[in-house]
N, C-alpha and C positions, 0 to 999 in steps of 0.2 A: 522595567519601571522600579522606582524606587518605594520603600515600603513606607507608609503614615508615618510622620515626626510624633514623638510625644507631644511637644509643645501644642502640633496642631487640637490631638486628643484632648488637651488641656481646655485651648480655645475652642473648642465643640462643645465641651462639658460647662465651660463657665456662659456660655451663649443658652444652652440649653437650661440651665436654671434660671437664666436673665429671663427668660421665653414665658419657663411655668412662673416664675414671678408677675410675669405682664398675667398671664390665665389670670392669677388670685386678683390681683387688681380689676380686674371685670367685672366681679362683684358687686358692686355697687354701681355700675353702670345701669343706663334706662334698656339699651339692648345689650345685653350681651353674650348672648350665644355664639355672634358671626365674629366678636373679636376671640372669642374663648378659642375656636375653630383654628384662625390666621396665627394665634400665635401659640395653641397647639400644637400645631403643623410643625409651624417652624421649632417648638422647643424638640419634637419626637425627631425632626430631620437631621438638626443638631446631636440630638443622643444617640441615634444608630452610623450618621455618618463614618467617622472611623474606623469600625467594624463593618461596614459594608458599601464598600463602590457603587455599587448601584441604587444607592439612597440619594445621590447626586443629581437625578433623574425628578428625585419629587421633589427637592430642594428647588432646584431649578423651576420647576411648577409653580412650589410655595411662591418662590423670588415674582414669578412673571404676574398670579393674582394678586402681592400684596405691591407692586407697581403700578399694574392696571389702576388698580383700585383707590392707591392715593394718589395718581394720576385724574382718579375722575374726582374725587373727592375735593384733590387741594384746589382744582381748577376750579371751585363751586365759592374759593376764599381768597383766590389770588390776588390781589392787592386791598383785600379789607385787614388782612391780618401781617404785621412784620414779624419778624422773628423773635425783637427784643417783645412782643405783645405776648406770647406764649406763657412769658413767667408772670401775667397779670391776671390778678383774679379774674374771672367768667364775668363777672356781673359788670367790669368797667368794660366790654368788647360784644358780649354777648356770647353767642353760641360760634360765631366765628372761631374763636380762638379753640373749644374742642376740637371743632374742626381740624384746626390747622396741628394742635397735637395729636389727634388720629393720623393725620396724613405724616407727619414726625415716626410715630410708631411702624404706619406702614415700610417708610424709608429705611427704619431698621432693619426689616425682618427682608425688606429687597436685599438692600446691599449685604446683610449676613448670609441670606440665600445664594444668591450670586459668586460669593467670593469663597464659601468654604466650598461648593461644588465644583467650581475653577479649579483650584486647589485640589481637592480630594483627586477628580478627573485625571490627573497628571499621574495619581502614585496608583501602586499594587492593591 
């Protein structure tokens, strides 16, 4: 097998501050414990992955909860909220549109989970 690119290293480390960035923004959330958690996960999955293959394992994990989840979530908004709705203030849509940028965030942290542990999987 071939040994971690830098580049990848790169795109782990700039994924993982993306991540603790999402943590601090929680902050001012009404819950936010369960998203401080999901994205978390995925910032620490992000920082060790390179140095360790078998972080690919909880990545993977991270990937399949924060799918489930904005899976269950977006279906609760699926056709009250469009995509161009997401950049409009709360108050013209309601709580919908959190909504639909939680399930946005959760899509993040799938598809990053998913793909760097694809990835990772492959090399030494």
């Amino acid at each position: 097998m071939q040994p971690v690119p830098r580049w990848f290293t790169f795109i782990c480390w700039v994924l993982a501050v993306l991540f603790a960035v999402f943590v601090a923004l929680q902050l001012n959330d009404p819950d936010p414990i369960r998203w401080m958690v999901i994205y978390g996960a995925a910032a620490l999955s992000c920082a060790l992955l390179p140095a360790r293959k078998r972080v690919a394992v909880l990545a993977v994990v991270v990937g399949l909860i924060a799918a489930a989840w904005g899976a269950y979530i977006g279906s609760q908004v699926f056709g009250q909220v469009a995509i161009s709705d997401l950049w409009l203030k709360m108050s013209e849509k309601g709580g919908a549109v959190e909504v639909g940028r939680e399930t946005g965030g959760l899509a993040i942290v799938a598809v990053a989970m998913f793909a760097t542990a694809a990835f990772r999987a492959t090399r030494s």
